[in-house]
CHARMM internal coordinates of N, CA and C (Angstrom, degrees):
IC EDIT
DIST 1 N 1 CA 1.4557
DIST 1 CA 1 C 1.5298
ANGL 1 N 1 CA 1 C 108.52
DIST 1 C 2 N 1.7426
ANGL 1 CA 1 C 2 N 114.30
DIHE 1 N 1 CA 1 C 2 N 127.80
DIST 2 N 2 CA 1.0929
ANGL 1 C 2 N 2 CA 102.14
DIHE 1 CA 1 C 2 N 2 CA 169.89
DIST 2 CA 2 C 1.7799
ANGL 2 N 2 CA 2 C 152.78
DIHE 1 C 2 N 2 CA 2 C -72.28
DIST 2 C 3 N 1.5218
ANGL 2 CA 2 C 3 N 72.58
DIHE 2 N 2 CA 2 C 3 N -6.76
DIST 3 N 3 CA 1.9023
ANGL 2 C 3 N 3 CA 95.17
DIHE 2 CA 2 C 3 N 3 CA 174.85
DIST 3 CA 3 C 1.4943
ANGL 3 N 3 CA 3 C 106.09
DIHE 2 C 3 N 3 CA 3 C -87.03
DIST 3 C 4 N 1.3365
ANGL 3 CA 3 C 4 N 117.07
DIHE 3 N 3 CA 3 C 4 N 125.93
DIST 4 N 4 CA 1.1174
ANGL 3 C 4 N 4 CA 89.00
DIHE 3 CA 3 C 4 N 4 CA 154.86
DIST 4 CA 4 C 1.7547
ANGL 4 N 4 CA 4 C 112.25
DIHE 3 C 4 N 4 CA 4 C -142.98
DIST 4 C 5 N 1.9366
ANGL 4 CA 4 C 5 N 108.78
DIHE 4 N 4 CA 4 C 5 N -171.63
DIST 5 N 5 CA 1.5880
ANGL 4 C 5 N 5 CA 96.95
DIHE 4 CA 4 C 5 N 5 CA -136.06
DIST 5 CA 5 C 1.8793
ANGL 5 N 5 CA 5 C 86.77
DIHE 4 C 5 N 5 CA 5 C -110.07
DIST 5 C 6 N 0.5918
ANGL 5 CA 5 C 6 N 94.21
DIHE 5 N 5 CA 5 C 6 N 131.24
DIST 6 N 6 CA 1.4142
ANGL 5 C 6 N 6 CA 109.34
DIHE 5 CA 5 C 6 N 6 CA 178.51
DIST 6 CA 6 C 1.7620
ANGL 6 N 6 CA 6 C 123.58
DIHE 5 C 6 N 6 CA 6 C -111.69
DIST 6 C 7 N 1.3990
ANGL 6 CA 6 C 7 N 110.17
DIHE 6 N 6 CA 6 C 7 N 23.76
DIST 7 N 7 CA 1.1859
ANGL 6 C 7 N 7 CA 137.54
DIHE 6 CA 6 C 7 N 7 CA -154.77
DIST 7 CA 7 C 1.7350
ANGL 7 N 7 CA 7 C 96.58
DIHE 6 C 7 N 7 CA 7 C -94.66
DIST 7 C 8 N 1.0965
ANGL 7 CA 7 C 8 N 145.30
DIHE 7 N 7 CA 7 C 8 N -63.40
DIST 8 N 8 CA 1.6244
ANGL 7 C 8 N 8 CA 134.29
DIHE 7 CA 7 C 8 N 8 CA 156.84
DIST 8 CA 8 C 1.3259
ANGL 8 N 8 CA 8 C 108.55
DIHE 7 C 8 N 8 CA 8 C -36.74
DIST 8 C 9 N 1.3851
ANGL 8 CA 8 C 9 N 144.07
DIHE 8 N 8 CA 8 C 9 N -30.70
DIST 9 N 9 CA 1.5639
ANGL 8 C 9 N 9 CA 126.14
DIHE 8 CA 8 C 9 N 9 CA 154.43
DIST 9 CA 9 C 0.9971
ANGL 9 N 9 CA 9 C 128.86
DIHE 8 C 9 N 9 CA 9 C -33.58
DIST 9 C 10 N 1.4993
ANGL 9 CA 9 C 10 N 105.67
DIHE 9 N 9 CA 9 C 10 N -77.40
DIST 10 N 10 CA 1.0941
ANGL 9 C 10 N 10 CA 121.93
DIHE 9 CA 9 C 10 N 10 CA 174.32
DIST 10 CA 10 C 1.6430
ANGL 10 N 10 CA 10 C 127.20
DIHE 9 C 10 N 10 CA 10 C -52.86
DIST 10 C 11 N 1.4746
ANGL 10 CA 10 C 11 N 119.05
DIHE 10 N 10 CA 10 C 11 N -2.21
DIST 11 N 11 CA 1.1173
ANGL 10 C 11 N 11 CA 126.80
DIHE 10 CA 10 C 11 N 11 CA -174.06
DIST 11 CA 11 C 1.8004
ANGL 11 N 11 CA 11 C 114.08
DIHE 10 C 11 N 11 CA 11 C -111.98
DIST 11 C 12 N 1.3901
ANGL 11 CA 11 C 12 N 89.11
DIHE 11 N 11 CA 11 C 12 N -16.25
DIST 12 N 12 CA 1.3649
ANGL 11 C 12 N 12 CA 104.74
DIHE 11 CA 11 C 12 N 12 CA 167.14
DIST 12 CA 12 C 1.2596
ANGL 12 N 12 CA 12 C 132.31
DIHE 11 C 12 N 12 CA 12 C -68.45
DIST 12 C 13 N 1.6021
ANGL 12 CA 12 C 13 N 94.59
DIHE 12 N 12 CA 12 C 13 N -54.86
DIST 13 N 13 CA 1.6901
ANGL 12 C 13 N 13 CA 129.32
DIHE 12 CA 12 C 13 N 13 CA 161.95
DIST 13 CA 13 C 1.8295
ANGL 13 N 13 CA 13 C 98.10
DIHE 12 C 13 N 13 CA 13 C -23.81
DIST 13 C 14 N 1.4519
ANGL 13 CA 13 C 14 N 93.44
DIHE 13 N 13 CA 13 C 14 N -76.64
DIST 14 N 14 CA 1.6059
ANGL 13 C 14 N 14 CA 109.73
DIHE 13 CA 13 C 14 N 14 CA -146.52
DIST 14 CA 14 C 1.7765
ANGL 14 N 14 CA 14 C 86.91
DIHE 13 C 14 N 14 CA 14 C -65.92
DIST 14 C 15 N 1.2263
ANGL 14 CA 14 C 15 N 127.30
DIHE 14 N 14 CA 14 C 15 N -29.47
DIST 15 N 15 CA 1.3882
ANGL 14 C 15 N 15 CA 125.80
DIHE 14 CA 14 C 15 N 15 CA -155.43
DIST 15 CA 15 C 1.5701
ANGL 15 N 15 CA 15 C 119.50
DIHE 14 C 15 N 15 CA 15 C 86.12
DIST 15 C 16 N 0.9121
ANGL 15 CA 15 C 16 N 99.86
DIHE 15 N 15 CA 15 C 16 N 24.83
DIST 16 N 16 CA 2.0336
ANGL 15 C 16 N 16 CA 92.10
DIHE 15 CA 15 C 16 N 16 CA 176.25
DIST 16 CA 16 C 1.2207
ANGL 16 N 16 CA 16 C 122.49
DIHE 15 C 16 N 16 CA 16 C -122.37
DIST 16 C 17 N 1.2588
ANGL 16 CA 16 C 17 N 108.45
DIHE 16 N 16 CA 16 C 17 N 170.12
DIST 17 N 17 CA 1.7940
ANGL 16 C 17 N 17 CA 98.73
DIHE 16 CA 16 C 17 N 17 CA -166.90
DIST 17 CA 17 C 1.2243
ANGL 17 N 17 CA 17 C 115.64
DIHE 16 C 17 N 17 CA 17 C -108.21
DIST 17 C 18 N 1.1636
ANGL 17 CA 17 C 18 N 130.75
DIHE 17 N 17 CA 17 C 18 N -156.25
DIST 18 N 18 CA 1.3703
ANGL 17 C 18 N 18 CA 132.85
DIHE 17 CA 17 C 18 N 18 CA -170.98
DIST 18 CA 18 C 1.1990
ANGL 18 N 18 CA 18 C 115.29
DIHE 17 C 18 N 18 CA 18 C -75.67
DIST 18 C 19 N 1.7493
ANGL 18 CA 18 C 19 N 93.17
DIHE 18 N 18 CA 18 C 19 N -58.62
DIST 19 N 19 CA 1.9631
ANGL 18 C 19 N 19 CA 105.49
DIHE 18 CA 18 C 19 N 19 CA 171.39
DIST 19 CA 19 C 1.4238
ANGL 19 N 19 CA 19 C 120.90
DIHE 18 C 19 N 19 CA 19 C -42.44
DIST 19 C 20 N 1.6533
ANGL 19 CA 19 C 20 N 91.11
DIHE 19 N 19 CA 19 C 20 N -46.60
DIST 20 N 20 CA 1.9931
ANGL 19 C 20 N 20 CA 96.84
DIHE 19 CA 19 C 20 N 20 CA -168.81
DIST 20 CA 20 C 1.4222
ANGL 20 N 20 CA 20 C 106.67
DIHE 19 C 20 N 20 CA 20 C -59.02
DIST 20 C 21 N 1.7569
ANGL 20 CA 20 C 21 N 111.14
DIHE 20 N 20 CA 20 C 21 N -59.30
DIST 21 N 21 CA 1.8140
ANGL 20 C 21 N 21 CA 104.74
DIHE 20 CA 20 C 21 N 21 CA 174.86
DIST 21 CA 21 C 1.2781
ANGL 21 N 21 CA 21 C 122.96
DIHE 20 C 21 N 21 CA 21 C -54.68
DIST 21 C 22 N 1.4829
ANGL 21 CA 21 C 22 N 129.46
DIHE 21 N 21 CA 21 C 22 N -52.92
DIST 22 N 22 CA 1.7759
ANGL 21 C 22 N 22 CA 116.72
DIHE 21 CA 21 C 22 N 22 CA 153.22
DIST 22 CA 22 C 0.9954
ANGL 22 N 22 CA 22 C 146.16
DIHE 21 C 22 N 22 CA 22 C -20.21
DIST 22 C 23 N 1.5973
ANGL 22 CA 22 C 23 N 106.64
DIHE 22 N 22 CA 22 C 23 N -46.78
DIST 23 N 23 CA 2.0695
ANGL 22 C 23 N 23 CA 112.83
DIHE 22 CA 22 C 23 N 23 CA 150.18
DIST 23 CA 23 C 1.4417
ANGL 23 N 23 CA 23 C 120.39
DIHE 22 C 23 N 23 CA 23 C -81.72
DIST 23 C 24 N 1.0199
ANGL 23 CA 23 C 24 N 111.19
DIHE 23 N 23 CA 23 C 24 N -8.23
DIST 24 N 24 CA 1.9687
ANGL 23 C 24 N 24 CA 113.49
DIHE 23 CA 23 C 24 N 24 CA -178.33
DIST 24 CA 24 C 1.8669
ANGL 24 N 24 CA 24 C 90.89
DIHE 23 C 24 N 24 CA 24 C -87.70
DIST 24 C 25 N 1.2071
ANGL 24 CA 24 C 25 N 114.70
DIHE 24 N 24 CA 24 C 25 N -58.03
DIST 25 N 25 CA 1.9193
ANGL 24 C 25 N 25 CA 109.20
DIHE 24 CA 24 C 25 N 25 CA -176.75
DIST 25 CA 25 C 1.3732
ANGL 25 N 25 CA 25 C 118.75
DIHE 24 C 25 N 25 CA 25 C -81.62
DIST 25 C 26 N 1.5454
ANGL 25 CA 25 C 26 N 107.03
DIHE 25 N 25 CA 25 C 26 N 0.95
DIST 26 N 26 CA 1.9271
ANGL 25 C 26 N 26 CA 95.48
DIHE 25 CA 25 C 26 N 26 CA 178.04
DIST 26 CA 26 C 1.0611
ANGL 26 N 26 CA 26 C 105.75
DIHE 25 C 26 N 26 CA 26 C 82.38
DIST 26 C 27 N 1.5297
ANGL 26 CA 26 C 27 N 141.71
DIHE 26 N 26 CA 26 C 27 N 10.19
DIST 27 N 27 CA 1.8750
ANGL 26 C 27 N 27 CA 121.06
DIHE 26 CA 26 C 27 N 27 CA 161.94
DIST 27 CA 27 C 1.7688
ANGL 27 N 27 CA 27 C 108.28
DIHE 26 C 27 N 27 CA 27 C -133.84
DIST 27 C 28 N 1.4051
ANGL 27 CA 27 C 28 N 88.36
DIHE 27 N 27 CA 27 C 28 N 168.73
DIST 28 N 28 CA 1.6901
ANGL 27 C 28 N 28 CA 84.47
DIHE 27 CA 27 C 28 N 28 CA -164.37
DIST 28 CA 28 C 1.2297
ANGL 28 N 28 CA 28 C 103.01
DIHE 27 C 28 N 28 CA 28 C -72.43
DIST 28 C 29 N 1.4266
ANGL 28 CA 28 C 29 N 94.67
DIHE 28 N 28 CA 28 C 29 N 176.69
DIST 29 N 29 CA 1.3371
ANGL 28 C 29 N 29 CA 105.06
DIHE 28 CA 28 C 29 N 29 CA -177.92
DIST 29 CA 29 C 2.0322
ANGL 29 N 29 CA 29 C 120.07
DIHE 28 C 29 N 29 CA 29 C -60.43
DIST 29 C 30 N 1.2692
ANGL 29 CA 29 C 30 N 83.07
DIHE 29 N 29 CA 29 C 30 N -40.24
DIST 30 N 30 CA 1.4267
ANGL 29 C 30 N 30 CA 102.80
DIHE 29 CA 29 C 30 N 30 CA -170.13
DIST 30 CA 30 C 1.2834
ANGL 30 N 30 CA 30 C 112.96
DIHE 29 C 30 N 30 CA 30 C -76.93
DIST 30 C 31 N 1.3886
ANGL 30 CA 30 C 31 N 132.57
DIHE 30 N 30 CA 30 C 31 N 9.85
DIST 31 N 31 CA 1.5441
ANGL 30 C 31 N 31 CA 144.83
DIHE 30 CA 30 C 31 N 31 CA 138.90
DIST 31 CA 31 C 1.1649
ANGL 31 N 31 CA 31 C 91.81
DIHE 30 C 31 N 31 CA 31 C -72.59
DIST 31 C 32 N 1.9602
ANGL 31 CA 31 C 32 N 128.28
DIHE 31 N 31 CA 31 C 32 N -85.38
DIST 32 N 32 CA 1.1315
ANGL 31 C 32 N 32 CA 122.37
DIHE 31 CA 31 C 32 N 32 CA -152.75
DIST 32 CA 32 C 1.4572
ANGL 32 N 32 CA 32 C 111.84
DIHE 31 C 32 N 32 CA 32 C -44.08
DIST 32 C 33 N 1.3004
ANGL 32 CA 32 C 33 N 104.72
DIHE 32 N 32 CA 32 C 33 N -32.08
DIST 33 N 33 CA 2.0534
ANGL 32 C 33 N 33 CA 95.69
DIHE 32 CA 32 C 33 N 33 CA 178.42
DIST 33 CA 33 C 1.4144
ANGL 33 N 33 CA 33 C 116.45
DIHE 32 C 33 N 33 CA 33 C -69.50
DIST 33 C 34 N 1.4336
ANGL 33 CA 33 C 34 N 120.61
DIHE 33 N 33 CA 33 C 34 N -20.69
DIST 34 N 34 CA 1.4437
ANGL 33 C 34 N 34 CA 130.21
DIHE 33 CA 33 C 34 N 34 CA 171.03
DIST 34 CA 34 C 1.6995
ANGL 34 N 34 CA 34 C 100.74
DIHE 33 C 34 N 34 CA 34 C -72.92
DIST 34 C 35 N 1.1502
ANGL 34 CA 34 C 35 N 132.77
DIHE 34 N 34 CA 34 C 35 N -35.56
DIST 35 N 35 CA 1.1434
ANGL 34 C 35 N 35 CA 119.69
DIHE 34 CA 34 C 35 N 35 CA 176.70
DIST 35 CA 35 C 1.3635
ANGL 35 N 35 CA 35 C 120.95
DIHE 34 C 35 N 35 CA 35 C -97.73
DIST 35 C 36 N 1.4680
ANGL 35 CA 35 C 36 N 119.13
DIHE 35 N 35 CA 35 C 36 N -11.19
DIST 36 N 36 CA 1.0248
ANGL 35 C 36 N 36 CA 117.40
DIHE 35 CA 35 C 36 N 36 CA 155.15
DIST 36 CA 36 C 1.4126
ANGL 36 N 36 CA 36 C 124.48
DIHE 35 C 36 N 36 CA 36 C -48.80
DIST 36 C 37 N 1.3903
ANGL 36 CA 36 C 37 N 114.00
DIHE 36 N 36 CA 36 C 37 N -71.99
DIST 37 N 37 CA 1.3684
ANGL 36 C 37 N 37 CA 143.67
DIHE 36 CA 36 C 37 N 37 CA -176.62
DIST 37 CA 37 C 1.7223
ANGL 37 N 37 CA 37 C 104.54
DIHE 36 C 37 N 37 CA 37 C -45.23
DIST 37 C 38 N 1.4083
ANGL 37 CA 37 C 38 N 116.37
DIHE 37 N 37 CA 37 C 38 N -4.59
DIST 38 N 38 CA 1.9224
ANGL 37 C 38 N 38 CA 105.48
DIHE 37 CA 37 C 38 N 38 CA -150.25
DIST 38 CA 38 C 1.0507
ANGL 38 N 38 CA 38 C 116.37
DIHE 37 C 38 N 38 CA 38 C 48.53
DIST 38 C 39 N 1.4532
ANGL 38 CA 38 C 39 N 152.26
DIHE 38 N 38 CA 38 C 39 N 25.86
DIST 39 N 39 CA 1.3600
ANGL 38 C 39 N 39 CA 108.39
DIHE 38 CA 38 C 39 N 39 CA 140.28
DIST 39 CA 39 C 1.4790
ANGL 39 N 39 CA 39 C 136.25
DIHE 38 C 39 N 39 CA 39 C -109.27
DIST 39 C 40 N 1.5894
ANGL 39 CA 39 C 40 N 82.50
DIHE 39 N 39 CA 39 C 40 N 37.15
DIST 40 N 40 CA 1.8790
ANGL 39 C 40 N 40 CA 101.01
DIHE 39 CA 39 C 40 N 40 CA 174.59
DIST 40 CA 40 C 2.0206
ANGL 40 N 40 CA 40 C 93.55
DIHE 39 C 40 N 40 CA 40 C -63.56
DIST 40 C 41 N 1.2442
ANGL 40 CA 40 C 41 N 99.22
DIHE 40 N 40 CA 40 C 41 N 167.21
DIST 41 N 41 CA 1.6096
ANGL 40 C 41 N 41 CA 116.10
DIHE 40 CA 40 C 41 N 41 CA -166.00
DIST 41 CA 41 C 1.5865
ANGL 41 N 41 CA 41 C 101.34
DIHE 40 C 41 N 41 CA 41 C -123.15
DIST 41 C 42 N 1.6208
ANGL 41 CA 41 C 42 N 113.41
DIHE 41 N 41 CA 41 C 42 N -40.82
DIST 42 N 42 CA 1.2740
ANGL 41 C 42 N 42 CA 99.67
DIHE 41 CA 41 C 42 N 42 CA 159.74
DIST 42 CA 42 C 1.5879
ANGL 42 N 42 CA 42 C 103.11
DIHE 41 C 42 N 42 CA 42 C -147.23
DIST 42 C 43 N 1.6644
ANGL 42 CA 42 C 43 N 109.35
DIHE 42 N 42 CA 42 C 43 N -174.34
DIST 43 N 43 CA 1.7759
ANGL 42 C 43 N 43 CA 109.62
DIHE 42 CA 42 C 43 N 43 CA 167.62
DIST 43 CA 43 C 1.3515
ANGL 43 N 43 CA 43 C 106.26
DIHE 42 C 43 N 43 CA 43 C -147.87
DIST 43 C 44 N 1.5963
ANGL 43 CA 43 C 44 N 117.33
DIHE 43 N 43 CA 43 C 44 N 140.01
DIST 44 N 44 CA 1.0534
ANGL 43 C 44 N 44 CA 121.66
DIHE 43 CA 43 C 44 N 44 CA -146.67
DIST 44 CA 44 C 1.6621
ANGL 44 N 44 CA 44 C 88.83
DIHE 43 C 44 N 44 CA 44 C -95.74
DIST 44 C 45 N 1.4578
ANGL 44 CA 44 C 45 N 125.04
DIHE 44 N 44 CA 44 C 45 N 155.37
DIST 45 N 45 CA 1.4958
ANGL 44 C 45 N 45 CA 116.70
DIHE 44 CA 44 C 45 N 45 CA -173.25
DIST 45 CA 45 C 1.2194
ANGL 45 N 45 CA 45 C 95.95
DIHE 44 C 45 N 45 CA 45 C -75.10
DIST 45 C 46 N 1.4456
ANGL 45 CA 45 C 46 N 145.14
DIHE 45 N 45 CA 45 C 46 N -12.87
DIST 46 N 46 CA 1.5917
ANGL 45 C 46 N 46 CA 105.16
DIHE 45 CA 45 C 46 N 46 CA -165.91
DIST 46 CA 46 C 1.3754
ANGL 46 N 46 CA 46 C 93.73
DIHE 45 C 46 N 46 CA 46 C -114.25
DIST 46 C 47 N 1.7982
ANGL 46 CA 46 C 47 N 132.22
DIHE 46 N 46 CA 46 C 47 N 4.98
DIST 47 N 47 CA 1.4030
ANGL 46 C 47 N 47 CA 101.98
DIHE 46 CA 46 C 47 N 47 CA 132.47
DIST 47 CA 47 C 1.4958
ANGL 47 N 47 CA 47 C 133.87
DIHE 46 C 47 N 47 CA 47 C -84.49
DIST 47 C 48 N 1.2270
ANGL 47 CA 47 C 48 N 124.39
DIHE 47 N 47 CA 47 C 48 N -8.01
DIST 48 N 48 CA 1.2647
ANGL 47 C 48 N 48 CA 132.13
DIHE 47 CA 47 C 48 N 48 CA 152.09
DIST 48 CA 48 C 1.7460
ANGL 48 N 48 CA 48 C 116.92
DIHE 47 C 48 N 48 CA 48 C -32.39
DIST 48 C 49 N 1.7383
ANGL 48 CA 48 C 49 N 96.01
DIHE 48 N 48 CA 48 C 49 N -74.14
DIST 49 N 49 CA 1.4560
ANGL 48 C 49 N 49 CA 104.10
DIHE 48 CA 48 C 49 N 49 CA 172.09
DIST 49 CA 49 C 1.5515
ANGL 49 N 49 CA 49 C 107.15
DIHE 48 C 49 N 49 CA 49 C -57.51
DIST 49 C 50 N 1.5092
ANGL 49 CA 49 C 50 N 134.52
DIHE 49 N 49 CA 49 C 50 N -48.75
DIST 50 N 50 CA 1.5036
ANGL 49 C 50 N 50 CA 104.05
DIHE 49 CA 49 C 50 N 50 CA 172.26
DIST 50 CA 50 C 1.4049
ANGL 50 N 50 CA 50 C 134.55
DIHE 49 C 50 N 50 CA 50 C -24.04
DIST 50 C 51 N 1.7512
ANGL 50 CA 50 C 51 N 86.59
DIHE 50 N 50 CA 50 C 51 N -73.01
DIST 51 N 51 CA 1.3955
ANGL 50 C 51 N 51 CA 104.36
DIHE 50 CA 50 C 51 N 51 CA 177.61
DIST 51 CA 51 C 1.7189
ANGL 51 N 51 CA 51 C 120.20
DIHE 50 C 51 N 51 CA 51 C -35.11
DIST 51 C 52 N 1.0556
ANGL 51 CA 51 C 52 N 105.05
DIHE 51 N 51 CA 51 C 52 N -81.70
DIST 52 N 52 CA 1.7090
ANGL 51 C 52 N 52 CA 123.96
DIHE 51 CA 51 C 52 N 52 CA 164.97
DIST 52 CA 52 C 2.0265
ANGL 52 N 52 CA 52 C 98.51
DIHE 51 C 52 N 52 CA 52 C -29.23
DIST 52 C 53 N 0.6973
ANGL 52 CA 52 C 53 N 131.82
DIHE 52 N 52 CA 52 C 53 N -17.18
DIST 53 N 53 CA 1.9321
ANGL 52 C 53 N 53 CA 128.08
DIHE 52 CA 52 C 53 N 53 CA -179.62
DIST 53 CA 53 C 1.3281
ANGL 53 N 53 CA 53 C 100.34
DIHE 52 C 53 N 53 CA 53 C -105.69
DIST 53 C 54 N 1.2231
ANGL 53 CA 53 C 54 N 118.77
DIHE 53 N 53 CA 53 C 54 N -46.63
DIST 54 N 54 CA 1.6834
ANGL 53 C 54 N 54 CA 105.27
DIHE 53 CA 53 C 54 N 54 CA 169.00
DIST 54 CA 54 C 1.4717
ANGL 54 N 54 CA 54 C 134.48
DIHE 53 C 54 N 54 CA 54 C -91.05
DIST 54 C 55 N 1.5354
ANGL 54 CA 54 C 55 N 102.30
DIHE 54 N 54 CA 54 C 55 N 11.35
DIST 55 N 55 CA 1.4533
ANGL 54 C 55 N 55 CA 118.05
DIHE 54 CA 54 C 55 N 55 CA -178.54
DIST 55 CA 55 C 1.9817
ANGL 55 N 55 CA 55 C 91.41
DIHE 54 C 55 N 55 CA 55 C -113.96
DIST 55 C 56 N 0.6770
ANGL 55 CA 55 C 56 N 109.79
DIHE 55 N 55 CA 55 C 56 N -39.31
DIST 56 N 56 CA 1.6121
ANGL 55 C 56 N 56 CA 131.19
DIHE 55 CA 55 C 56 N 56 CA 162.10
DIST 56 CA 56 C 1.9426
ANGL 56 N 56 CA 56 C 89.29
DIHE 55 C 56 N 56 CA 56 C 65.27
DIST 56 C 57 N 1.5746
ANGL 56 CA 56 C 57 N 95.85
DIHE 56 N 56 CA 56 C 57 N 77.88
DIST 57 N 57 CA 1.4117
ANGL 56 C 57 N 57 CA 134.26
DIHE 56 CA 56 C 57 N 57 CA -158.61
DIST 57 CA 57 C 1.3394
ANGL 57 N 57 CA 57 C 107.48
DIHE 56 C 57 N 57 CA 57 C -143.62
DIST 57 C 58 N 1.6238
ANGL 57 CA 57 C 58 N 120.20
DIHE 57 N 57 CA 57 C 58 N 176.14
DIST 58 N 58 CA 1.2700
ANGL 57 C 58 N 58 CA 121.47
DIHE 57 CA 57 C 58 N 58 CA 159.03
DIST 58 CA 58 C 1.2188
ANGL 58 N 58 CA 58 C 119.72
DIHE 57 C 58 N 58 CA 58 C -114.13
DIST 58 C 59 N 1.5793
ANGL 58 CA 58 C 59 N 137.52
DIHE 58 N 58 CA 58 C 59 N -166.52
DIST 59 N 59 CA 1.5876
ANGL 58 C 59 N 59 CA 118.54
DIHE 58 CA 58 C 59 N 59 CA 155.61
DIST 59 CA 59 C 0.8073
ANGL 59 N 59 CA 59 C 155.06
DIHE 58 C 59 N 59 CA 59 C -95.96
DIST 59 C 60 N 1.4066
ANGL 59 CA 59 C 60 N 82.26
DIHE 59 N 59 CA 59 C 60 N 3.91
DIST 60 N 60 CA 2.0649
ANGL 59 C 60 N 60 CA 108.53
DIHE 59 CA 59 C 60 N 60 CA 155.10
DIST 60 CA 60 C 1.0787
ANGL 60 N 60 CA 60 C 131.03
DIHE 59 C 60 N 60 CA 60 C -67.81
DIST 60 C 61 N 1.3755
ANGL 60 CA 60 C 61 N 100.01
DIHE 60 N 60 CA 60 C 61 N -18.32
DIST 61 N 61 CA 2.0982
ANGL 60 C 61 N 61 CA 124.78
DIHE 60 CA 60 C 61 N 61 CA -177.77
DIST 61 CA 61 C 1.5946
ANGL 61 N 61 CA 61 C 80.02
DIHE 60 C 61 N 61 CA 61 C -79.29
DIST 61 C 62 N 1.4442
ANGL 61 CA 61 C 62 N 142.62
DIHE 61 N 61 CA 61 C 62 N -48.32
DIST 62 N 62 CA 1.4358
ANGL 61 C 62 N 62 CA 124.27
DIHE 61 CA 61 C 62 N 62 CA -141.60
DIST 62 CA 62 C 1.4195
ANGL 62 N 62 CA 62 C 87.93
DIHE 61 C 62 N 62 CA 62 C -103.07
DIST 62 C 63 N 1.1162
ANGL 62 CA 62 C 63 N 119.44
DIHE 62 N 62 CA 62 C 63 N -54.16
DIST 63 N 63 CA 1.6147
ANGL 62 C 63 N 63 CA 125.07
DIHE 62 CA 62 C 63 N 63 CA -164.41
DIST 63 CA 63 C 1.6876
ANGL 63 N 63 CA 63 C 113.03
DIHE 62 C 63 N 63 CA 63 C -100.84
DIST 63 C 64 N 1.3843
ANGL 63 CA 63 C 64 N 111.05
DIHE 63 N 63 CA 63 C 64 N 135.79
DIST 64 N 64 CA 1.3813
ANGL 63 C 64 N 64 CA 109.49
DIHE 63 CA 63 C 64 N 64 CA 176.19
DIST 64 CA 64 C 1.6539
ANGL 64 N 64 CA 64 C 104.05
DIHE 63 C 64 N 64 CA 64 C -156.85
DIST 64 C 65 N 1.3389
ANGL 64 CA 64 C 65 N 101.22
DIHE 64 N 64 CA 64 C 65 N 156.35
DIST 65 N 65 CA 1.8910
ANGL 64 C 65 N 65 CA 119.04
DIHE 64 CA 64 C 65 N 65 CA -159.57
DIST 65 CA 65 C 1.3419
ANGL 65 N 65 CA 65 C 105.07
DIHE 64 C 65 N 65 CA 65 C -92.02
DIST 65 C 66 N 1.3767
ANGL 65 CA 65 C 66 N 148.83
DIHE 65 N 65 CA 65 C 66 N 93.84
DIST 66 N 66 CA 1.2910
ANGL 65 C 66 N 66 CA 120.61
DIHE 65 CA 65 C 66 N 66 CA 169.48
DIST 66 CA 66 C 1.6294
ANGL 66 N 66 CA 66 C 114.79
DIHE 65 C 66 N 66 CA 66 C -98.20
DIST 66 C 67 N 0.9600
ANGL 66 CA 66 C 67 N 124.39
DIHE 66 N 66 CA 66 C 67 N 133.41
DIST 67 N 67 CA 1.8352
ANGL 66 C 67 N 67 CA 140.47
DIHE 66 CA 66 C 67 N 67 CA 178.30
DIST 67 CA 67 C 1.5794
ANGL 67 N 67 CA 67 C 97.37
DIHE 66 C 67 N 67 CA 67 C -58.92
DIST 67 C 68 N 1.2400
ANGL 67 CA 67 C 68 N 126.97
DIHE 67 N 67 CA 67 C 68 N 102.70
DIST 68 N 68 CA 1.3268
ANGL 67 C 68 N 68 CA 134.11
DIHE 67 CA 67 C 68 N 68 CA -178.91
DIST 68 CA 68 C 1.3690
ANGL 68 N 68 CA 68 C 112.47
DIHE 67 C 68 N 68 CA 68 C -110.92
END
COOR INIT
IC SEED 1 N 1 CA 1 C
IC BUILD
């Protein structure tokens, strides 16, 4: 896949865990681990923009294109 998720970085960075960002953006955990992991299929922008406000990031920090 050419997207890929760079979303445990950024979670590392800040220090928080899965649970904590799951109750800070409103979805369970067990999406965020689907989007953690890449094999989310899509992301809706205004959990995108969640994410990105409590990671206090952009979505280039979470998401990035590689030419495969």
């Amino acid at each position: 896949m050419p997207i890929i998720v760079n979303l445990d970085v950024m979670m590392a960075k800040r220090k928080i865990s899965l649970n904590e960002l799951s109750e800070r953006v409103g979805i369970t955990p067990a999406n965020l681990s689907i989007l953690k992991t890449g094999k989310a299929k899509a992301i809706r922008f205004s959990t995108l923009e969640a994410i990105c406000h409590e990671l206090i990031c952009q979505p280039g920090d979470i998401l990035e294109w590689s030419d495969d």
